[in-house]
N, C-alpha and C positions, 0 to 999 in steps of 0.2 A: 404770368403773361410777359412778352418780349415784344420789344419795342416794333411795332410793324411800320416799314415804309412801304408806299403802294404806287404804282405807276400805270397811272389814267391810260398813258397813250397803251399799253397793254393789256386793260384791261376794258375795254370800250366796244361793246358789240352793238348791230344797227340790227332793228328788220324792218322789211316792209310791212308789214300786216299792224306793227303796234309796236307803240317804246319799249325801248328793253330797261329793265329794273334790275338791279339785282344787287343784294346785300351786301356790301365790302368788309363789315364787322359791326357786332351788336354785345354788350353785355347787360345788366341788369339795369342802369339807366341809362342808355339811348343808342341810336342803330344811326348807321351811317351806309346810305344806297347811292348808287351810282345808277343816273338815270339816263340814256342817249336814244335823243328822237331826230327823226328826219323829219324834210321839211313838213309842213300840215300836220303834223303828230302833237297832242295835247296830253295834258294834267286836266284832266275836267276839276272844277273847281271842289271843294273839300274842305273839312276842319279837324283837328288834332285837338284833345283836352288839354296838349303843352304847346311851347314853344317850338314852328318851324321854323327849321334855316334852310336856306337854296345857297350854295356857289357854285356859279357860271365859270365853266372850268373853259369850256368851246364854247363858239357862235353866238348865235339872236334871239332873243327870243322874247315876246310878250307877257308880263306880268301881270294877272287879275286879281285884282280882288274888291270885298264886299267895302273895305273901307275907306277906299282910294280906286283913282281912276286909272284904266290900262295905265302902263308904266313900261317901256323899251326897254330890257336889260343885253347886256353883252361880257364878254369875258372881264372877271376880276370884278363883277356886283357880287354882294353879296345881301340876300334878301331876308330880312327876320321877321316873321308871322306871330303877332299874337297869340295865344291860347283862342280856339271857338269865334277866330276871324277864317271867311269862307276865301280861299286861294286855287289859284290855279297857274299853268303856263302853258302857252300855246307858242310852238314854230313857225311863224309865220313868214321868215325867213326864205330864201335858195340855201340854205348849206346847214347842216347837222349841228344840233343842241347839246350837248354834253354838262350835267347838274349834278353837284355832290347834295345829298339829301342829308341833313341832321336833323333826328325827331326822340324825343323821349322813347324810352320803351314799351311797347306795346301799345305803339300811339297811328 
């Protein structure tokens, strides 16, 4: 494998209907998604049997979860989930959400 460098602003797609997801690279332990919602567009909350990471690459966006109270994140947080703590993020925002997803494989 070769050193990959990846560039957000090119590769950052919106829709109306629902956040766009989509995989930037995965090997045997752990995948890395790029996630971008507009405003109102959610993470309904969730759990992973490893550790999640979120970085807030764009915008606003609210933080849930089961072990802590709402939480405001914006560009340059970076969020780290327990194993089997329940998370989510919601835009609640005027301006589009842009997240790099880190999760274990097959998680």
């Amino acid at each position: 494998m070769k050193t990959l460098i990846l560039d957000i602003q090119k590769l950052k797609k919106f829709s109306d209907e629902k956040r766009h997801q989509e995989t930037l690279w995965a090997d045997e332990h752990s995948t890395i998604k790029l996630i971008c919602m507009k405003p109102g567009q959610e993470i309904t909350t969730h759990t992973h049997h490893g550790n999640h990471i979120w970085i807030v690459m764009e915008g606003k966006g609210e933080f849930l979860s089961s072990d802590r109270e709402p939480h405001s994140i914006d560009i340059g947080k970076i969020v780290i989930v327990p194993p089997l703590v329940e998370h989510g993020i919601r835009n609640a925002a005027k301006e589009n959400l842009v997240l790099a997803s880190i999760t274990a494989a097959g998680d």
